[in-house]
N, CA and C atoms as a LAMMPS dump frame, in Angstrom:
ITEM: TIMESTEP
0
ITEM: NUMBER OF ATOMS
315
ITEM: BOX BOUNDS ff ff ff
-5.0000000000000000e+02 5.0000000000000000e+02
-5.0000000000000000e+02 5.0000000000000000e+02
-5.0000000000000000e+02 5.0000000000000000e+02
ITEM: ATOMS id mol type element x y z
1 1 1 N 246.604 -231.874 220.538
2 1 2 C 247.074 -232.543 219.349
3 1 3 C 246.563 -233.974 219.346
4 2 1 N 246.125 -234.418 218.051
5 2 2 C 245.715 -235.828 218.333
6 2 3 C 246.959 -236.986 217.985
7 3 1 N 246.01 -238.037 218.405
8 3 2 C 247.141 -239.108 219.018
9 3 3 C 247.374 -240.008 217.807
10 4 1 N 248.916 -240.174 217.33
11 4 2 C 248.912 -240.855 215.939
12 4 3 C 248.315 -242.057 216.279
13 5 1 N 247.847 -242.633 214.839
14 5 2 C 247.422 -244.193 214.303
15 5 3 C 248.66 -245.33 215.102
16 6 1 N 247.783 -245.71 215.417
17 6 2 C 248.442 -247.433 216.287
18 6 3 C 248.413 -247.798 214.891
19 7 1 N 249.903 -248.631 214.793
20 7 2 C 250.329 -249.219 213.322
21 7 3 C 250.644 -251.175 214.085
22 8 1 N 250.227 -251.827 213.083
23 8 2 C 250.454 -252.93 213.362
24 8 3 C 251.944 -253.259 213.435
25 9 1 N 252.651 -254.545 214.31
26 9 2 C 254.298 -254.803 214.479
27 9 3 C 254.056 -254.885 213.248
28 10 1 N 253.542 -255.236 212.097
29 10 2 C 254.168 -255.656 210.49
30 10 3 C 254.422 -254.617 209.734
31 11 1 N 253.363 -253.557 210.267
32 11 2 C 253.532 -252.766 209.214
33 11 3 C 255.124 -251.668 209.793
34 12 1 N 255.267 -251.583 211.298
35 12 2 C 256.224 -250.894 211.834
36 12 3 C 257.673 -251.757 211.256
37 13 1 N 257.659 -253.084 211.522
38 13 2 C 258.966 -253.591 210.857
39 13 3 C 259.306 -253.377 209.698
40 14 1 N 258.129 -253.772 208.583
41 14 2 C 258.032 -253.312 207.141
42 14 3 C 259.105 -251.642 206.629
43 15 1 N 258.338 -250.778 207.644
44 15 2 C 259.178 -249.675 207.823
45 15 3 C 260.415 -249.436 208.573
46 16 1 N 260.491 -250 209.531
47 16 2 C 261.907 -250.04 209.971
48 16 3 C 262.862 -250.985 209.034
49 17 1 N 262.736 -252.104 208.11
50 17 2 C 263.733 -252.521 206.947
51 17 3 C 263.72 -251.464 206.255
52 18 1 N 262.903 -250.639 205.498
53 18 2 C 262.928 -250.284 204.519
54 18 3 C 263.941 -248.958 204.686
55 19 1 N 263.949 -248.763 206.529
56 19 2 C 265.154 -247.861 206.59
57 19 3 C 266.197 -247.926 206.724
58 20 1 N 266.416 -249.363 207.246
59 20 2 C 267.68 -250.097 207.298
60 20 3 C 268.432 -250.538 205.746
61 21 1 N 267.533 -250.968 204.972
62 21 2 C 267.882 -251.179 203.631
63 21 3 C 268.296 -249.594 202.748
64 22 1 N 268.5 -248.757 202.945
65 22 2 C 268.038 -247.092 202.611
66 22 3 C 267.317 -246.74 201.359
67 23 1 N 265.72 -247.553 201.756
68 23 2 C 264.967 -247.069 200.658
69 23 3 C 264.286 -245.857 200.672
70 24 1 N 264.295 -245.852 202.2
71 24 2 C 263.599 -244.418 202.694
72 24 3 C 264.431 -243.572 203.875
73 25 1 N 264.198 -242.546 203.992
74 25 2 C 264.807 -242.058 205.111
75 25 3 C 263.864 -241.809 206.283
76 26 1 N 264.52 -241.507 207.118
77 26 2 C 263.39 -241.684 208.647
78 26 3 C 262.358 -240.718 208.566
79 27 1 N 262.691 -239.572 208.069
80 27 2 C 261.52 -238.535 207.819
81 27 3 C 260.788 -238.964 206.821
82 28 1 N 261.373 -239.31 205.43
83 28 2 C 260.046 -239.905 204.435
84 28 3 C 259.465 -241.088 205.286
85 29 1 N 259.455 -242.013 205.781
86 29 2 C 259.142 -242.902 206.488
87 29 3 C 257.739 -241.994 207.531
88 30 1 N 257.719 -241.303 208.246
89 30 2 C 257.467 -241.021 209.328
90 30 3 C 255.934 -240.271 208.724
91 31 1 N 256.816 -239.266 207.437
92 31 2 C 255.68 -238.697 206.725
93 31 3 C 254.629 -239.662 205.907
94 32 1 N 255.252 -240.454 205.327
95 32 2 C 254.379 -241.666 204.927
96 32 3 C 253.323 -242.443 205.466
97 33 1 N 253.923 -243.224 206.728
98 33 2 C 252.625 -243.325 208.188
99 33 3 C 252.115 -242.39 208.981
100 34 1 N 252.2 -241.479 208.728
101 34 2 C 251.949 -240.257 209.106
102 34 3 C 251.963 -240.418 210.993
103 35 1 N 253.318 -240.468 211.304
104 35 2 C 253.786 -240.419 212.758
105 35 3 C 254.996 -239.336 212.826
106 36 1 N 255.675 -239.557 213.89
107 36 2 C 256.471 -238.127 214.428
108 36 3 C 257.996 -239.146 213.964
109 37 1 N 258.994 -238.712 213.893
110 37 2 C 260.254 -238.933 213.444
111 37 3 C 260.585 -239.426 214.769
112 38 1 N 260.28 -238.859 215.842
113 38 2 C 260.558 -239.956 216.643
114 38 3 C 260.526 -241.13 216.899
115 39 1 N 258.901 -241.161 216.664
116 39 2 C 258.253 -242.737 216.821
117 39 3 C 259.256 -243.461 215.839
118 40 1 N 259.569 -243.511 214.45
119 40 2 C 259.805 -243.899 213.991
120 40 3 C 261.194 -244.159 213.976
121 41 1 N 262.228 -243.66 214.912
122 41 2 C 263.17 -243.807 215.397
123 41 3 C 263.024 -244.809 216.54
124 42 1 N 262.129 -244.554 217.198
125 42 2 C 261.979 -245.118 218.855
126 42 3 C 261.819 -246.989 217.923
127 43 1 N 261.014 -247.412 216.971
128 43 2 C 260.643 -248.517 216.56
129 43 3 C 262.109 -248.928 215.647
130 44 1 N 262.497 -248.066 214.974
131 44 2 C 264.103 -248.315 214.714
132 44 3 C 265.085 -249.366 216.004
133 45 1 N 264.869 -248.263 216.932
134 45 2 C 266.102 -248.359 218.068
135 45 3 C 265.475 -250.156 218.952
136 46 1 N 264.116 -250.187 219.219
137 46 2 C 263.355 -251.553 219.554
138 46 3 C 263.877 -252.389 218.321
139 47 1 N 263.502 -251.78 217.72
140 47 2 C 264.294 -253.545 216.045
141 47 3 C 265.465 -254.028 216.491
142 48 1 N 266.308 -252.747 216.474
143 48 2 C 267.824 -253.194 216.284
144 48 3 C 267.933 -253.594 217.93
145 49 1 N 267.587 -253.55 218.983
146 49 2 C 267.951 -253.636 220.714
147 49 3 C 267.824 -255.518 220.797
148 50 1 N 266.229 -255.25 219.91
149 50 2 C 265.606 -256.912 219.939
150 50 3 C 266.501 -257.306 219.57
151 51 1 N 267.134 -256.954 218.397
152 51 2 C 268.199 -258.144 217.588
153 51 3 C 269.19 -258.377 218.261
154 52 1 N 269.913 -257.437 219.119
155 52 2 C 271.101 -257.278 219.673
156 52 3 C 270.647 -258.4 220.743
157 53 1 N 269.441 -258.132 221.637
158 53 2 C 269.563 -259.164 222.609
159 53 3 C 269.474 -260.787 222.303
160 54 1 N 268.516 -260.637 220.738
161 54 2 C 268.647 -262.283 220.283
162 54 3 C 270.351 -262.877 220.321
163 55 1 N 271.071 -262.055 219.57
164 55 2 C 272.235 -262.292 219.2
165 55 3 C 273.37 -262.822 220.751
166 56 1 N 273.112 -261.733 221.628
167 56 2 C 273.79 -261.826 223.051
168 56 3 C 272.813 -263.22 223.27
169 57 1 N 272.017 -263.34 223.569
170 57 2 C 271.369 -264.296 224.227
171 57 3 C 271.867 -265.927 223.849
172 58 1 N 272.04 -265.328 221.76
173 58 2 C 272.604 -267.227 221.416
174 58 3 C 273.866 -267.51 222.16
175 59 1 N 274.996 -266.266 222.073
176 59 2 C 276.17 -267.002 222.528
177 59 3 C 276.36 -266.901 224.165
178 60 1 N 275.245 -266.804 225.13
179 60 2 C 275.37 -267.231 226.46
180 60 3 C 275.043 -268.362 226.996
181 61 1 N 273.709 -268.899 226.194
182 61 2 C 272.937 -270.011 225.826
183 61 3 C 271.26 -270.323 226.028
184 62 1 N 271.117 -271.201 226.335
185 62 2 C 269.578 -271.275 226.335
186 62 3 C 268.764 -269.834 226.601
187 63 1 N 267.725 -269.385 225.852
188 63 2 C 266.857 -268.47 226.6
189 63 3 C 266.101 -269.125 227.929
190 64 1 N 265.479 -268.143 228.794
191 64 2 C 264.931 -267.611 229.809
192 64 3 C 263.962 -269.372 229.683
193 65 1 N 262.8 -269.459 228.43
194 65 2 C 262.03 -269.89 228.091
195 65 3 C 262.465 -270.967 227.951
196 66 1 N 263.434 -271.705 226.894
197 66 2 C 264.608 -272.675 227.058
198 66 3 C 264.817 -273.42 228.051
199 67 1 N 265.368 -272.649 229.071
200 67 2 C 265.735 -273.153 230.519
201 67 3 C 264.513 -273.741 231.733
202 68 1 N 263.464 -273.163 231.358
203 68 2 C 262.136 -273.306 232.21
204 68 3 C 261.518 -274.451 231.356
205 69 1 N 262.003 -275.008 230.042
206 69 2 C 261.235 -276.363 229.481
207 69 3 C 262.034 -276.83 229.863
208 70 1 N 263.319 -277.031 229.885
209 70 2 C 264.221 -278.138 230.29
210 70 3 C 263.665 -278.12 231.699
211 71 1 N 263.393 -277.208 232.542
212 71 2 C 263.226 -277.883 234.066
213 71 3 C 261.817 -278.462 234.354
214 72 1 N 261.197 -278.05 233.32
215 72 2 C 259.883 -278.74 233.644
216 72 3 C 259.747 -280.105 232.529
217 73 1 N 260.376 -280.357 231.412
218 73 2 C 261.108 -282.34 231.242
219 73 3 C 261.6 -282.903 232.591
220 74 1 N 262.584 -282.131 233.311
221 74 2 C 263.561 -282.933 234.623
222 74 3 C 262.219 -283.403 235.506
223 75 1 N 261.274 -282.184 235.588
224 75 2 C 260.956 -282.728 236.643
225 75 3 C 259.892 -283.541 236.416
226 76 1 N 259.402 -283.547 234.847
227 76 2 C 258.139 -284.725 234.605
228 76 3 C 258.831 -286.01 234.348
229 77 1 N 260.25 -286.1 233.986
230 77 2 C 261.056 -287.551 234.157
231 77 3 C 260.983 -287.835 235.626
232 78 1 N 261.232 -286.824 236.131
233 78 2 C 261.483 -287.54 237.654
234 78 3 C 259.461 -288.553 238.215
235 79 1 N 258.908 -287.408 238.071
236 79 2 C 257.748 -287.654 238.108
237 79 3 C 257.238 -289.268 237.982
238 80 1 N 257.51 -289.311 236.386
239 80 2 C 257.369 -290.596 235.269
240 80 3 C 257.746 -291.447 236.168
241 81 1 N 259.028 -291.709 236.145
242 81 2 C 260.287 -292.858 237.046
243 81 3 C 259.487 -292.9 238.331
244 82 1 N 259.143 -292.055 239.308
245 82 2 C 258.238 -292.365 240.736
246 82 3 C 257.475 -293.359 240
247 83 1 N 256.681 -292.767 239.424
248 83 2 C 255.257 -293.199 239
249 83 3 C 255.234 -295.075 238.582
250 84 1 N 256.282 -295.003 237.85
251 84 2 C 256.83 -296.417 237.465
252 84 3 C 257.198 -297.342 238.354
253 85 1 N 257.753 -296.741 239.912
254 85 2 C 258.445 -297.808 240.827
255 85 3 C 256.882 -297.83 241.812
256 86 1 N 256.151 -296.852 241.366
257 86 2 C 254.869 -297.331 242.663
258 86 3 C 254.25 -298.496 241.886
259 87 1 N 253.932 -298.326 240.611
260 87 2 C 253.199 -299.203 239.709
261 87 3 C 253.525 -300.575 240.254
262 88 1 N 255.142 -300.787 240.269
263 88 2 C 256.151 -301.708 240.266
264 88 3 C 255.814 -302.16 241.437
265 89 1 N 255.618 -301.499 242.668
266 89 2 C 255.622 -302.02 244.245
267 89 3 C 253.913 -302.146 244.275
268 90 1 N 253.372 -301.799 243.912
269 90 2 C 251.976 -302.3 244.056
270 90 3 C 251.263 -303.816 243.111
271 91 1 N 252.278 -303.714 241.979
272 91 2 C 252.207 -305.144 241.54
273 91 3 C 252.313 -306.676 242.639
274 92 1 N 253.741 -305.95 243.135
275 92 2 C 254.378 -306.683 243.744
276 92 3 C 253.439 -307.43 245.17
277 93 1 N 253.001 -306.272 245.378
278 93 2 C 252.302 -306.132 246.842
279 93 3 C 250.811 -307.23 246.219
280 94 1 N 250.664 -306.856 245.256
281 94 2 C 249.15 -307.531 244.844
282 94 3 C 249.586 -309.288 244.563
283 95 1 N 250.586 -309.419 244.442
284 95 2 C 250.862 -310.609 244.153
285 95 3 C 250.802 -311.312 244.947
286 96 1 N 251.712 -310.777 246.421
287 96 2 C 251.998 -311.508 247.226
288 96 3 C 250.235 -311.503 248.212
289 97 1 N 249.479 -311.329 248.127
290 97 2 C 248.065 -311.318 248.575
291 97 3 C 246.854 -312.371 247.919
292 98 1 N 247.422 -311.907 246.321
293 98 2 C 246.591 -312.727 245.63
294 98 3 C 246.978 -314.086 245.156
295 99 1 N 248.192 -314.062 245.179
296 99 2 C 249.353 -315.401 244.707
297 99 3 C 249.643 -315.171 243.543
298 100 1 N 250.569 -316.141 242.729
299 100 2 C 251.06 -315.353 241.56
300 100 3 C 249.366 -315.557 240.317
301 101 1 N 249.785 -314.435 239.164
302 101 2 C 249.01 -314.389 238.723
303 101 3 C 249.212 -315.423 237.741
304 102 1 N 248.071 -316.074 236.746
305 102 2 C 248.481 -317.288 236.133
306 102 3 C 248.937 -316.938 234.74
307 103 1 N 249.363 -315.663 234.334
308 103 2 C 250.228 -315.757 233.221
309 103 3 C 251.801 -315.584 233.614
310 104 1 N 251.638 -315.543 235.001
311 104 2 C 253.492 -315.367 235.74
312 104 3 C 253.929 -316.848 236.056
313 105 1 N 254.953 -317.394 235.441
314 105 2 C 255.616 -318.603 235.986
315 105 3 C 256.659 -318.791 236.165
């Protein structure tokens, strides 16, 4: 048996609203893209799972992705702030070598 048409995510969502809305039913749907009632269930059950986990995910808090930018800000502040007190101690250090500089009084 040959292997149905790979359908683009737009055109699969397109069809999964249109079954959620009940413009079509899963078999007219299926016959239309010409796939198996399964598939077209299986892309049903992925719509609605995705949504479910968006939904769980807002009220636990940050996503996965969320949490990994906030730790990589912490650690380029931390970074920054080093970066600022070496600047700071090597001024310092140059001063006391070279004497003060003549816009410092």
């Amino acid at each position: 048996m040959a292997r149905p048409p790979v359908l683009p995510a737009e055109d699969k969502t397109r069809i999964v609203l249109s079954i959620l809305a009940g413009e079509v039913t899963v078999a007219e749907a299926a016959r239309r893209a010409k796939v198996s009632e399964q598939a077209v269930g299986t892309w049903k059950r992925q719509f609605l799972d995705a949504g479910r986990a968006g939904l769980v995910a807002g009220k636990r808090g940050p996503s996965t992705r969320e949490a990994q930018l906030e730790a990589e800000v912490a650690e380029l502040t931390t970074a920054l702030g080093e970066a600022a007190i070496e600047v700071r101690v090597w001024k310092k250090s140059a001063e006391g070598r070279l004497g003060p500089s003549k816009t410092s009084r």
